[in-house]
N, C-alpha and C positions, 0 to 999 in steps of 0.2 A: 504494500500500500504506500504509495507516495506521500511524500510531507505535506503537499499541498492539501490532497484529499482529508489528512488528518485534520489539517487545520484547517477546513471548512466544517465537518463534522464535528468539532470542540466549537466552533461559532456556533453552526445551528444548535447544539446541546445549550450553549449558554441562551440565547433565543428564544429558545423554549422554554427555559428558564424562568425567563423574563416576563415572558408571557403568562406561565402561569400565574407569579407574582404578582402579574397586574388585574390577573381575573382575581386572586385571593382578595385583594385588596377593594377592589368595584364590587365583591359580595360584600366586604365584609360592612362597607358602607351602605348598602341599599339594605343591609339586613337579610333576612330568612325570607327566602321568594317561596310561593307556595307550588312545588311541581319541578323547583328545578336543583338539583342538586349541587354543591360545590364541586366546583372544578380539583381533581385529580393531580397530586405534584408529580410532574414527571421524572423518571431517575433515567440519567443518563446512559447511554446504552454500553460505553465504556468509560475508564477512570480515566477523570483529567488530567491528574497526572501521568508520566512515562514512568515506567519501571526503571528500578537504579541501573540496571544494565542496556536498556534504552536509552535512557539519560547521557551514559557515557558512549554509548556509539553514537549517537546524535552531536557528542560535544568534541569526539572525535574525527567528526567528518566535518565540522566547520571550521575545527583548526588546520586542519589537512586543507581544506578551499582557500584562508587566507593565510597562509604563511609563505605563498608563495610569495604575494603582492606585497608584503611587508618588506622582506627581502628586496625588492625594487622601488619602496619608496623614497626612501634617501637619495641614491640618484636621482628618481625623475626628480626631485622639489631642487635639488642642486643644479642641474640642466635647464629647469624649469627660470631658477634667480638668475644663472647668465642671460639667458636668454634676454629676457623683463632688464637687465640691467644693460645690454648693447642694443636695445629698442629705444629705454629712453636717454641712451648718449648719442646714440644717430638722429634724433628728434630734437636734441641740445644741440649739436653741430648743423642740422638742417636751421632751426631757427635762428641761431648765430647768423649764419650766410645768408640767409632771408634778409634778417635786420643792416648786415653788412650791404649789401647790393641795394635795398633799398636807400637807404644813408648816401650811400655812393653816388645813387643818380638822383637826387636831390639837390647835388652842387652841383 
């Protein structure tokens, strides 16, 4: 069963939930109807929580997904500041000679 699947299944359980909650609640305020009975708490079909040994395959496969990228973060954000840092010196030297050539043909 996919993670995604799960975690739609823990939503609709919680939903459900919810739901009951709020019929509990809209009886409990109109009072004793005659003919209709309270609404049923539903239990969920599995526990919301994961098993300790699910818990640890699950937290083992998302350190295995990001540790690659960790590994490569340091470079990119050091690649990333040259970069940002000869963009705005080529922008300081453009406006320089902007202001130079304009100045210039003003005499």
């Amino acid at each position: 069963m996919s993670d995604r699947l799960k975690e739609l299944q823990h939503q609709r359980n919680l939903a459900r939930e919810q739901l009951a909650w709020i019929e509990r609640e809209i009886a409990r305020e109109l009072g004793p109807v005659p003919g209709i009975k309270p609404p049923e708490v539903m239990v969920p079909a599995r526990p919301l929580a994961p098993s300790e040994a699910e818990a640890t395959r699950m937290a083992d496969e998302i350190m295995a997904r990001y540790q690659g990228e960790a590994a490569t973060a340091p470079k990119d954000v050091k690649r990333g500041c040259f970069l940002y840092f000869g963009l705005a010196f080529l922008l300081l030297g453009a406006a320089v000679a902007a202001l130079y050539f304009y100045s210039a043909s003003r005499q």
